[in-house]
N, CA, C and O of each residue as an XYZ file, in Angstrom:
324
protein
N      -2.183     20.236    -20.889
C      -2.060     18.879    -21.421
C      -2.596     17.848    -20.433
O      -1.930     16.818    -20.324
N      -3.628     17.962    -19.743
C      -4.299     16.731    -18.589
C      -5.116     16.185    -19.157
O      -6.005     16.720    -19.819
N      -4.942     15.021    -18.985
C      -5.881     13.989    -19.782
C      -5.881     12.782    -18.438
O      -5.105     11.940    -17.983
N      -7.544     13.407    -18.100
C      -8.278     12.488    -17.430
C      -8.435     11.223    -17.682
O      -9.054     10.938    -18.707
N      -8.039     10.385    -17.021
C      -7.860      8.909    -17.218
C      -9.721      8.495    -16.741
O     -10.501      8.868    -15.865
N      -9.750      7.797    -17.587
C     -11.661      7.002    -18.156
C     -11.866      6.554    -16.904
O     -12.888      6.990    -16.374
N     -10.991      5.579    -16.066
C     -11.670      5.480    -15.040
C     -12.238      6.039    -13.925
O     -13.153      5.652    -13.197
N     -11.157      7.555    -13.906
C     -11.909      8.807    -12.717
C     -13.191      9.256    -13.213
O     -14.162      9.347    -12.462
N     -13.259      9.664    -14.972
C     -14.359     10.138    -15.167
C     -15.838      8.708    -14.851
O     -16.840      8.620    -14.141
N     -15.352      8.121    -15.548
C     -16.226      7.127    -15.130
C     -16.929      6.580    -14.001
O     -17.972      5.926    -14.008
N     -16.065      7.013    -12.825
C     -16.473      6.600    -10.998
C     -16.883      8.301    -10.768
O     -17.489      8.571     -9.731
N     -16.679      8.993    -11.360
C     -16.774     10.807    -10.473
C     -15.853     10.909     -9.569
O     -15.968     11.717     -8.648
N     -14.694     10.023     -9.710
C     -13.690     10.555     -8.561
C     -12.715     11.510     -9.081
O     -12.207     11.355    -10.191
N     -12.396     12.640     -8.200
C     -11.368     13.675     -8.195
C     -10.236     13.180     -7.525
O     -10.156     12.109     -6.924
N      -9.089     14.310     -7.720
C      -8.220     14.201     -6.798
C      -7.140     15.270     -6.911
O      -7.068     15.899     -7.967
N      -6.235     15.548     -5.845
C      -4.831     16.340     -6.274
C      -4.122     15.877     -5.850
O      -4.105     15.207     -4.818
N      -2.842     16.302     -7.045
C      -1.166     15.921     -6.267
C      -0.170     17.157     -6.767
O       0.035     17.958     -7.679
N       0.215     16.769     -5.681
C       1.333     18.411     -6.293
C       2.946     17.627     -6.799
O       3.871     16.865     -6.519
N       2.310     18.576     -7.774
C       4.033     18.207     -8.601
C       5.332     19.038     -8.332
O       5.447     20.226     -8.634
N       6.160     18.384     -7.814
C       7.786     19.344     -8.419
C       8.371     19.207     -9.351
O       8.317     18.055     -9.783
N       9.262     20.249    -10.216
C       9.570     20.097    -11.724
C      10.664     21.163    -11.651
O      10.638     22.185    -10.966
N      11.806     20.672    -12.625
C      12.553     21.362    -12.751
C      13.028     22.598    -14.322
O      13.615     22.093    -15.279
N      12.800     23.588    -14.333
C      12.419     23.969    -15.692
C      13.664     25.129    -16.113
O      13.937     25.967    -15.254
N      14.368     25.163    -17.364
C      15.106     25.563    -17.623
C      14.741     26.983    -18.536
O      13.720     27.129    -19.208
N      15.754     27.897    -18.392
C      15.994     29.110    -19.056
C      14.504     29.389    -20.535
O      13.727     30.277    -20.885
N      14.919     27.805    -20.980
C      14.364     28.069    -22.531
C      13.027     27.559    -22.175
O      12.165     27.310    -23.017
N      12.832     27.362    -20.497
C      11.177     26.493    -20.994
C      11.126     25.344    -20.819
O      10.075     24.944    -20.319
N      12.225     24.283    -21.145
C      12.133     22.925    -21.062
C      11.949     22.287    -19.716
O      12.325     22.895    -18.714
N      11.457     21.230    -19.638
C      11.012     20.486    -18.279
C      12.113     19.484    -17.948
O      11.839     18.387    -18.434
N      13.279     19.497    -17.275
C      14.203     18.654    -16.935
C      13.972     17.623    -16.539
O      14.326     16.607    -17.138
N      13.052     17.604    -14.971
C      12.473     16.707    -14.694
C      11.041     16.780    -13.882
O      10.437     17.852    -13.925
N      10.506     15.740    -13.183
C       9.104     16.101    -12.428
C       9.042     14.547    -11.631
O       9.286     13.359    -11.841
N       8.503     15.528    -10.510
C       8.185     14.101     -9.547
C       7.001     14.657     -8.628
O       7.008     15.848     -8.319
N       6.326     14.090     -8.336
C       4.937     13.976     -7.289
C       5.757     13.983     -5.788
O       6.660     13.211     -5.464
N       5.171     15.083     -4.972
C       5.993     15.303     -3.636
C       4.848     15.636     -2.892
O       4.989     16.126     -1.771
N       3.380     15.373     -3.517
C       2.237     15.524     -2.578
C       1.695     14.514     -2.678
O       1.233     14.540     -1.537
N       1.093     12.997     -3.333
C       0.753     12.154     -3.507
C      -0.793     11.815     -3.874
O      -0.943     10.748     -3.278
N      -1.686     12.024     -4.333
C      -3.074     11.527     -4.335
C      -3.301      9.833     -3.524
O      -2.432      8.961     -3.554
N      -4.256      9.728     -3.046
C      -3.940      8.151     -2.889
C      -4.660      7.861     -4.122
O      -4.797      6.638     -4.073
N      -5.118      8.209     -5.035
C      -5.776      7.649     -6.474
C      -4.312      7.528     -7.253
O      -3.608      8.528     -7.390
N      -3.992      6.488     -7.652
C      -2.737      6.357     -8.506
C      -2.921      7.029     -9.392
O      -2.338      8.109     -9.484
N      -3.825      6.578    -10.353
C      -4.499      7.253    -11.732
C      -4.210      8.752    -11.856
O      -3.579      9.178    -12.823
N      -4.801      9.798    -10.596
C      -4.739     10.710    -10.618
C      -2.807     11.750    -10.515
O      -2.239     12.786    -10.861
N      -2.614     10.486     -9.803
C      -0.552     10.794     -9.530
C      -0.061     10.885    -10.697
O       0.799     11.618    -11.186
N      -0.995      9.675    -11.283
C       0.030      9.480    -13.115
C      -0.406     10.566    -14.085
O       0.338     11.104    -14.905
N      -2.024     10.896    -13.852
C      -2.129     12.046    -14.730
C      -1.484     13.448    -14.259
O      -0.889     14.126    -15.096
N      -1.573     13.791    -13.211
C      -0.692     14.725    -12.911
C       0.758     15.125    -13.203
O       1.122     16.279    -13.429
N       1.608     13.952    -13.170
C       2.276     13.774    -13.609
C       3.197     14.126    -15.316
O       3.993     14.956    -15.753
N       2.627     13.180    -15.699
C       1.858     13.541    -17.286
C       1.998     14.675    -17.797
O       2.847     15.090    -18.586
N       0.944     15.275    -17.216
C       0.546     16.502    -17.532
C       1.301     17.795    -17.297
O       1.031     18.884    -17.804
N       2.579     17.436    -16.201
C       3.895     18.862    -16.033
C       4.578     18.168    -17.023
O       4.838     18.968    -17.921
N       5.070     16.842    -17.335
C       6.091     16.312    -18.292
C       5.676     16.455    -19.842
O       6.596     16.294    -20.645
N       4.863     16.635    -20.167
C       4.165     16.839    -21.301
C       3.744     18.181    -21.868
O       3.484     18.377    -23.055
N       3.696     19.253    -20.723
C       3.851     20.457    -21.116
C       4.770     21.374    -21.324
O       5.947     21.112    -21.075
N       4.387     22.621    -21.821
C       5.066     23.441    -22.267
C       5.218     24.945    -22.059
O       4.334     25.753    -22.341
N       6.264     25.219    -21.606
C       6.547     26.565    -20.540
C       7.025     27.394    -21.781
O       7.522     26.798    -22.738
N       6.860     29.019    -21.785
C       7.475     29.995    -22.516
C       9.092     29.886    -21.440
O       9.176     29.434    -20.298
N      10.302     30.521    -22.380
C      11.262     31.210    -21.880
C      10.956     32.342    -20.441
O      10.096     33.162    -20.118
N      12.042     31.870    -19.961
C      11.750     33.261    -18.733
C      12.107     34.282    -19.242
O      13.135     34.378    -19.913
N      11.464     35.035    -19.050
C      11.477     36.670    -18.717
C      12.182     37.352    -18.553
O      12.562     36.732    -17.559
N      13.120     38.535    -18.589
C      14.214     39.070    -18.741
C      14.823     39.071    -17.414
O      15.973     38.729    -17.141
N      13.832     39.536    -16.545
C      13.585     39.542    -15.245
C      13.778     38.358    -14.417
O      13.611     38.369    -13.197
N      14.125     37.354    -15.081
C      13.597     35.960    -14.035
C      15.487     35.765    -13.938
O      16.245     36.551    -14.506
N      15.878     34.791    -13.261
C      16.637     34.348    -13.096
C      17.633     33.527    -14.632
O      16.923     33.169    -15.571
N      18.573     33.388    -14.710
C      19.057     32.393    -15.976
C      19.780     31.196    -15.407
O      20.875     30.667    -15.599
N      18.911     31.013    -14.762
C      19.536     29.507    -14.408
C      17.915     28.152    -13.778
O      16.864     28.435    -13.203
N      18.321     27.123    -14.131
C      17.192     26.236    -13.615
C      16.552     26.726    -12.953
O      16.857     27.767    -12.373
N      15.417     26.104    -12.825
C      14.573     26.962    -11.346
C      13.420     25.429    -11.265
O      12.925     24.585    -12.012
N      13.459     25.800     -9.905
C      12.417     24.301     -9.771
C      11.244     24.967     -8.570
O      11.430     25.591     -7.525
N       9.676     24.389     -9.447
C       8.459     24.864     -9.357
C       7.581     23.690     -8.450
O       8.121     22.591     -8.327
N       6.535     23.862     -7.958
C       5.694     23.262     -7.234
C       4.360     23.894     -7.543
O       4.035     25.075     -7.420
N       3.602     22.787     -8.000
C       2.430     23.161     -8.379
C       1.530     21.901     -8.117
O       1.825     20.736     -8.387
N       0.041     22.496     -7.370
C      -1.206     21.015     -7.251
C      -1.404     21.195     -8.467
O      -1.213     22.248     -9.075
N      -1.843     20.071     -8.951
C      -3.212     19.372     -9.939
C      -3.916     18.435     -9.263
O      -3.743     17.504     -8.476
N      -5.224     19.312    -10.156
C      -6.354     18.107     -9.632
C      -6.897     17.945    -11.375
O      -6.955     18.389    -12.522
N      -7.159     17.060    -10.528
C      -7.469     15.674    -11.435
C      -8.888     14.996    -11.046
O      -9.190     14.626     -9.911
N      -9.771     14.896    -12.299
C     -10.902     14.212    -11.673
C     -12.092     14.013    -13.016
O     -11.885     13.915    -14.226
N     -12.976     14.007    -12.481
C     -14.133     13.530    -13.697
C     -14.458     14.956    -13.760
O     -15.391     15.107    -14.549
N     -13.998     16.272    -13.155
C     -14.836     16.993    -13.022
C     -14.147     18.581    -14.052
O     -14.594     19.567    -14.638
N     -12.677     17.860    -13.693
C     -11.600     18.281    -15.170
C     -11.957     18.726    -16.438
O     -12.841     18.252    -17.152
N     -11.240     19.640    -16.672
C     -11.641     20.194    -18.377
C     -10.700     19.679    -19.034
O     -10.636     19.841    -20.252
């Protein structure tokens, strides 16, 4: 779900920020916050965005049954699919 904001594509600027997120049993996204920062705002907010807006399968039989909180970069840029 990343949706490049017009003005990165528009300048060719990239960027990453790493997100933390908190994700439950069924998949759902509790919460998310930026704990790596881009200095491109644009790119913080799409990153952003883009863990809060998506969508995780259930864990695995195997995984834990309780919250679990993830860390993941996105980049972000004109150069984005």
């Amino acid at each position: 779900n990343l949706h490049v904001p017009a003005e990165l594509r528009a300048m060719g600027l990239n960027g990453k920020a790493t997100v933390q997120f908190e994700v439950s049993p069924s998949g759902k996204v509790l919460w998310a916050k930026i704990i790596d920062p881009s200095p491109l705002s644009a790119v913080n907010r799409a990153a952003l965005a883009a863990v809060e807006s998506g969508s995780f399968p259930p864990f695995l039989k195997k995984m834990p049954k309780q919250n679990t909180i993830f860390q993941i970069p996105v980049e972000v840029g004109a150069s984005s699919n």
